[in-house]
Backbone as JSON, one array per atom type, in Angstrom:
{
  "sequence": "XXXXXXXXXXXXXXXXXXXXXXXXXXXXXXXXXXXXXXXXXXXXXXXXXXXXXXXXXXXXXXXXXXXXXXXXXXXXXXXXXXXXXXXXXXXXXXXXXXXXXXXXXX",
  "N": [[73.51, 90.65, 125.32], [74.38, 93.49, 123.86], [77.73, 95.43, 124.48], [78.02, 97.63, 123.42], [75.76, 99.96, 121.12], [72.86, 99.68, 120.26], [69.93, 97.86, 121.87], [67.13, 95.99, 122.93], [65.48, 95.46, 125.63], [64.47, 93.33, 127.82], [64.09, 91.92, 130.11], [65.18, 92.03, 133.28], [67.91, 90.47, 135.73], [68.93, 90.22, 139.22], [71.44, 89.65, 141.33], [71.8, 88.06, 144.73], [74.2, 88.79, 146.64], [76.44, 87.12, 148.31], [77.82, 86.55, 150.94], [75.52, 88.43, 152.38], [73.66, 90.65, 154.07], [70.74, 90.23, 154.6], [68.23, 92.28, 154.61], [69.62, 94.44, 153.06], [69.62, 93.68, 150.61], [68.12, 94.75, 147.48], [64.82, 94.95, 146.7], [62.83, 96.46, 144.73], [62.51, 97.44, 141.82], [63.34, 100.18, 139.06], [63.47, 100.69, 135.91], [64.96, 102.43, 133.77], [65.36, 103.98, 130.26], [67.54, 105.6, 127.57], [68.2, 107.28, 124.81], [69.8, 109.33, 124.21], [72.26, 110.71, 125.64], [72.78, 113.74, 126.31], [70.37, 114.98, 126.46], [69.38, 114.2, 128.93], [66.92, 112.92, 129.03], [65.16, 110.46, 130.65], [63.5, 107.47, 129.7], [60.46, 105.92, 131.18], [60.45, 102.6, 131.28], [60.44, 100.07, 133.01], [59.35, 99.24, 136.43], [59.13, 97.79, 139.13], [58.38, 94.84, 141.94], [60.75, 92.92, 143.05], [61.24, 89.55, 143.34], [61.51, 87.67, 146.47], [64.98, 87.38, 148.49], [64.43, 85.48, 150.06], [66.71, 84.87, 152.17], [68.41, 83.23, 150.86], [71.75, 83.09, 149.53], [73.71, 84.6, 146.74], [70.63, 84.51, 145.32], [68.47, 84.29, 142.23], [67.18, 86.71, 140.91], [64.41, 87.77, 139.48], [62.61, 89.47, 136.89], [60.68, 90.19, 134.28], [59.81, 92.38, 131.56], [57.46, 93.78, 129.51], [58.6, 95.51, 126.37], [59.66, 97.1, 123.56], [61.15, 99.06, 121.88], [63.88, 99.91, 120.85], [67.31, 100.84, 122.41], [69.79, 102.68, 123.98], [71.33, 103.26, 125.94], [70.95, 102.74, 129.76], [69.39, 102.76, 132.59], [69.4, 102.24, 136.39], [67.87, 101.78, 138.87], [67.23, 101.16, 142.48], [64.99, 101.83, 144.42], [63.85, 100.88, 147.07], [64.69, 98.72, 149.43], [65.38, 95.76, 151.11], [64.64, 95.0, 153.77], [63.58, 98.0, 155.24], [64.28, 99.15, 157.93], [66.36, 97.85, 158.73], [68.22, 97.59, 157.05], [71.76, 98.85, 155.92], [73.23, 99.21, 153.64], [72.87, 99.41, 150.08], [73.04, 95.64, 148.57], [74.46, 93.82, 146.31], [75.35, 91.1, 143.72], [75.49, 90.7, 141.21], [74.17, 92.79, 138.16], [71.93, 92.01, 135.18], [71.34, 92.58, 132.44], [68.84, 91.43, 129.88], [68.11, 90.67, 126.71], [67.51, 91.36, 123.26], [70.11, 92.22, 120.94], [70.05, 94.85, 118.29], [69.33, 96.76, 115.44], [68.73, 100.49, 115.67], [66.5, 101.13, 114.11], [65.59, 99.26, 114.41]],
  "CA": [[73.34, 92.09, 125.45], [75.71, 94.52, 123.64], [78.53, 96.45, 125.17], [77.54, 98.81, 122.52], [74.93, 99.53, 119.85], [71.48, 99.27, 120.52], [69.23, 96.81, 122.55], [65.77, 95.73, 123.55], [65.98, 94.65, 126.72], [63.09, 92.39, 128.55], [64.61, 90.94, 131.3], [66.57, 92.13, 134.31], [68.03, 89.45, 136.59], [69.78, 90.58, 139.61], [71.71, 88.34, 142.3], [72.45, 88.77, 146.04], [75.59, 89.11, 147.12], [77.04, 85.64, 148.71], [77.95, 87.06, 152.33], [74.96, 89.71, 152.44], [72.38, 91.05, 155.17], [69.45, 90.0, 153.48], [67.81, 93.77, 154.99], [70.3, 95.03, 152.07], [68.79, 93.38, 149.15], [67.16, 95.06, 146.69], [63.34, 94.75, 146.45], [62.04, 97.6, 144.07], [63.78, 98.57, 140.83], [62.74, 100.89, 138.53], [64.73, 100.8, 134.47], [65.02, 103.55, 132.64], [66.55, 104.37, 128.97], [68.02, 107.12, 127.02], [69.41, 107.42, 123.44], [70.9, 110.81, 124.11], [72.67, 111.4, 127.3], [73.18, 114.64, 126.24], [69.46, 115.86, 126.79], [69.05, 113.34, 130.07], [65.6, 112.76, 128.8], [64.78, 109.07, 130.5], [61.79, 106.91, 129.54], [60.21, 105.03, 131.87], [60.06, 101.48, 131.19], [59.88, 99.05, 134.17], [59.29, 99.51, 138.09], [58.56, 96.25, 139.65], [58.73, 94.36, 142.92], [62.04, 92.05, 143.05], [61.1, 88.53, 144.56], [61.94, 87.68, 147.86], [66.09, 86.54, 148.5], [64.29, 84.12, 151.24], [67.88, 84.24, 152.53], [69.15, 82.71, 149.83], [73.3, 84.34, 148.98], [73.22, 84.47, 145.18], [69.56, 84.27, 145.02], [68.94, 84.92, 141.44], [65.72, 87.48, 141.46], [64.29, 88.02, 137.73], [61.61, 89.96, 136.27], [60.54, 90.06, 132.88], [58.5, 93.07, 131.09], [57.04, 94.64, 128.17], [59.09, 96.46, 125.87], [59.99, 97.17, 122.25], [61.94, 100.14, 121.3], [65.5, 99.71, 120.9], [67.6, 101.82, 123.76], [71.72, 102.07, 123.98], [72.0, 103.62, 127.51], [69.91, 102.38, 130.38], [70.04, 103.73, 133.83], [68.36, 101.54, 137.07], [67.24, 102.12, 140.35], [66.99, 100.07, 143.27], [64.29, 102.69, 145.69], [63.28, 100.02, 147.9], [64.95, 97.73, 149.95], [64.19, 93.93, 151.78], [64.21, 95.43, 154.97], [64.41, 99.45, 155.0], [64.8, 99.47, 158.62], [67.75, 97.24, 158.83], [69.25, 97.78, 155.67], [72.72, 99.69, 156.13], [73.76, 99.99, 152.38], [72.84, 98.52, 149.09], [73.83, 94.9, 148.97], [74.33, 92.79, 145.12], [76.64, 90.85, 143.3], [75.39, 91.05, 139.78], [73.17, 92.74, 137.35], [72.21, 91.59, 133.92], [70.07, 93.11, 131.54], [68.56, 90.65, 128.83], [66.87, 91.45, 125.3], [68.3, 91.05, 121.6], [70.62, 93.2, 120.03], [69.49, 95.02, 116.9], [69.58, 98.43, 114.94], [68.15, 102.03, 116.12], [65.23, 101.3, 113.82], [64.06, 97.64, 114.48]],
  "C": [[74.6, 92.77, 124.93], [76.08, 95.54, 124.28], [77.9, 97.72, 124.43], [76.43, 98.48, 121.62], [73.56, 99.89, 120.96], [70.73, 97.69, 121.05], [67.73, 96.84, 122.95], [66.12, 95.03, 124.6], [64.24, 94.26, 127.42], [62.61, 91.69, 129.41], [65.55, 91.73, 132.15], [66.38, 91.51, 135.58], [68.95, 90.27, 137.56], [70.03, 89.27, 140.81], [72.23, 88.93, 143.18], [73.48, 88.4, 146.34], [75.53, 87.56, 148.03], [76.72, 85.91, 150.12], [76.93, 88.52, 152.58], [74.19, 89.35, 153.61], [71.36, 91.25, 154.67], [68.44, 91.49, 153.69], [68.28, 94.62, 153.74], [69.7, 94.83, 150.6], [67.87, 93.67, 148.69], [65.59, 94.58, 146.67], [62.3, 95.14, 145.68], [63.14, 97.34, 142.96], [62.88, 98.84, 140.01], [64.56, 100.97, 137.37], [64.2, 101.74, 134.01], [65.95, 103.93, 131.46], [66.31, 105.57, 128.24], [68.66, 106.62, 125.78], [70.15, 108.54, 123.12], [71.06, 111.34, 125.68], [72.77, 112.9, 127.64], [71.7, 115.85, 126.95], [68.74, 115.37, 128.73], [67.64, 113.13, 130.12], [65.28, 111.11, 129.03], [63.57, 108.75, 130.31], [61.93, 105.72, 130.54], [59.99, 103.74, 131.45], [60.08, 100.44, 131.65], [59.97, 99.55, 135.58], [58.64, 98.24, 138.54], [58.86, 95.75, 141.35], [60.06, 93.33, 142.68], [61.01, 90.92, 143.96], [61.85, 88.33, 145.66], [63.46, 86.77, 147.56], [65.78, 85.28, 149.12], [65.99, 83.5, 151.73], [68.38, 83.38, 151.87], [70.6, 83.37, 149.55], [73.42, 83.57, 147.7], [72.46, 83.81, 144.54], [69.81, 85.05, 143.24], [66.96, 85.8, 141.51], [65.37, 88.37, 140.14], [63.04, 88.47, 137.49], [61.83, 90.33, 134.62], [59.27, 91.4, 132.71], [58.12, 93.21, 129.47], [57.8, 95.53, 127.64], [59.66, 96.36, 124.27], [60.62, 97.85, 121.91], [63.43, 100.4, 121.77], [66.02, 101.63, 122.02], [69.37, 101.8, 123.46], [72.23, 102.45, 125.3], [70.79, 103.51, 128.54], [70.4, 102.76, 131.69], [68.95, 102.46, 135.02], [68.95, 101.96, 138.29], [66.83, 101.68, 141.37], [65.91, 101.5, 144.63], [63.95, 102.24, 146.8], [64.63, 99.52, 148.01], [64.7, 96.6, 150.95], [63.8, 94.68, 153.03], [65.08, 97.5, 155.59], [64.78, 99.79, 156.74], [65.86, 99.07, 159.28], [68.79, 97.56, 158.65], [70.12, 99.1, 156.48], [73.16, 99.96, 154.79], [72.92, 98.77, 151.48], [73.62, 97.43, 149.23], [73.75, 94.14, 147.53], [75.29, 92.64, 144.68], [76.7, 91.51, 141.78], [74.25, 91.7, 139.27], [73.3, 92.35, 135.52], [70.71, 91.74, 133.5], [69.43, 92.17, 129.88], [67.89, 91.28, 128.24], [68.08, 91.24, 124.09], [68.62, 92.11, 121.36], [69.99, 93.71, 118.89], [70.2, 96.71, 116.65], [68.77, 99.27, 115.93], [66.52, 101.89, 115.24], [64.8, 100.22, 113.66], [62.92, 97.9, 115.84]]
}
C-alpha cells in the first residue's frame, strides 16, 4: 500500500490490541475514500461485520471486498463495537489497508 499516490484497496485487516477488553474490539467498520479533501465528498465503499476476537489478543480480523477505482485518501469507521455495553473506549493495535498501487486512471 502506498504512503502516497493512488491505491485500490480490497482488503482491510485489523488486529486486537494484546492486553485488551475484548467489549472494546471493533466489530463494524465502515471505509470510505476521497480524492479531494478539499470538497469532503466520501464514497462509500465497504461496511461489514468484523469477525469475532473469540478472545484472542492480536486476533487478526480481515475482510475482503469489491472495489476498483483507484482512491489516495481513505477515511474508516469503527460504529460498532464487541460488546457496546461493556466497551469503555475503542481498543486496536493495528490497521492495514491492502490493494495494489497504481495511477489515478487505472
Amino acid at each position: 500500500f502506498p504512503r502516497t499516490g493512488y491505491s485500490i484497496v480490497s482488503k482491510l485487516v485489523v488486529y486486537s490490541a494484546k492486553d485488551t477488553n475484548f467489549s472494546n474490539v471493533p466489530a463494524e467498520v465502515l471505509l470510505q475514500t476521497a480524492n479531494d479533501l478539499e470538497s469532503n465528498d466520501w464514497t462509500h465503499v465497504a461496511r461489514a461485520r468484523l469477525p469475532p476476537a473469540n478472545d484472542i489478543p492480536q486476533a487478526r480480523l480481515e475482510i475482503s471486498f469489491s472495489n476498483n477505482i483507484p482512491h489516495n485518501n481513505y477515511h474508516i469507521t469503527f460504529p460498532v463495537l464487541a460488546n457496546l455495553t461493556a466497551a469503555t473506549a475503542l481498543s486496536l493495535a493495528e490497521i492495514e489497508l491492502l490493494g495494489l498501487a497504481c495511477s489515478r486512471d487505472d
